[in-house]
N, C-alpha and C positions, 0 to 999 in steps of 0.2 A: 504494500500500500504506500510506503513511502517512497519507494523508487518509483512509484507513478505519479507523487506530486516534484519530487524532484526534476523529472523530466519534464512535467509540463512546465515549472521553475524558469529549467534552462531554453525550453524553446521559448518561453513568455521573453526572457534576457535576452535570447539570441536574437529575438523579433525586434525589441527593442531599439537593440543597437543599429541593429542594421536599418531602422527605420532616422536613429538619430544622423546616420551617416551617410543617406537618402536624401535626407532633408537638408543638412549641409553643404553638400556638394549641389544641389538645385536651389540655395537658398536666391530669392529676389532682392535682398539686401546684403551691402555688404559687412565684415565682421564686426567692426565697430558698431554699424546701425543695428546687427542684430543683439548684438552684449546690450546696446542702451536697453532695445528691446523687453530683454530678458529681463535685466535689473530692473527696467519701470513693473511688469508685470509679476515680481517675485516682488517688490513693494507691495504692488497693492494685496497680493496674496498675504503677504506678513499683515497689511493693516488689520483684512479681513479679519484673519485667524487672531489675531489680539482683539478684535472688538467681539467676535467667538466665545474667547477665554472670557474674557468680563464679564460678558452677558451671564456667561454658567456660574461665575463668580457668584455674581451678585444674585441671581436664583438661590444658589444653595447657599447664598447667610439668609435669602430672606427665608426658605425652609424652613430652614433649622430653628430659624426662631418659633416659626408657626409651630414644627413639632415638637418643639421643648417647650410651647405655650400651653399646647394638649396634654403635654406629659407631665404637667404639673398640677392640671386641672383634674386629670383621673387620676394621679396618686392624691390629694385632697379628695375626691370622691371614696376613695379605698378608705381613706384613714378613718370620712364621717359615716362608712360602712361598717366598718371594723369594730367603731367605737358603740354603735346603735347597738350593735348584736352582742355585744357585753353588756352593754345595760341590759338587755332583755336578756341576757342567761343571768344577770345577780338580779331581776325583778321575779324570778323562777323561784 
């Protein structure tokens, strides 16, 4: 089973390259205009993927606080549970 993902691995890699090196040698720009290229669009992919990370950031503090708001509110439920049903075993 694993010599069957390796292989597909390698010919996924081997597609790859030879697509990078396709591409290059037909590029419509030359080096320099493609590096700018690359770099503007590996920018905005980094902006992306930081305004990505924050967004998740800031989801999971605002969770957490919800569920430690709930988890505070049913251990108080527990305890005026706990405490009801002692009284009613010492009114016994």
């Amino acid at each position: 089973m694993m010599n069957g993902h390796m292989r597909t691995f390698s010919v996924l890699m081997t597609g790859l390259g030879a697509g990078i090196l396709v591409g290059g040698l037909f590029a419509p720009r030359s080096g320099e205009a493609s590096r700018k290229l690359i770099a503007r669009r590996a920018q905005k992919v980094r902006r992306t993927v930081k305004t990505a990370v924050d967004d998740s950031s800031r989801f999971v503090t605002r969770r957490s606080a919800q569920v430690r708001d709930q988890a505070v509110g049913l251990i108080d439920r527990g305890k005026s549970v706990y405490r009801a049903a002692g009284r009613m075993v010492h009114a016994l």
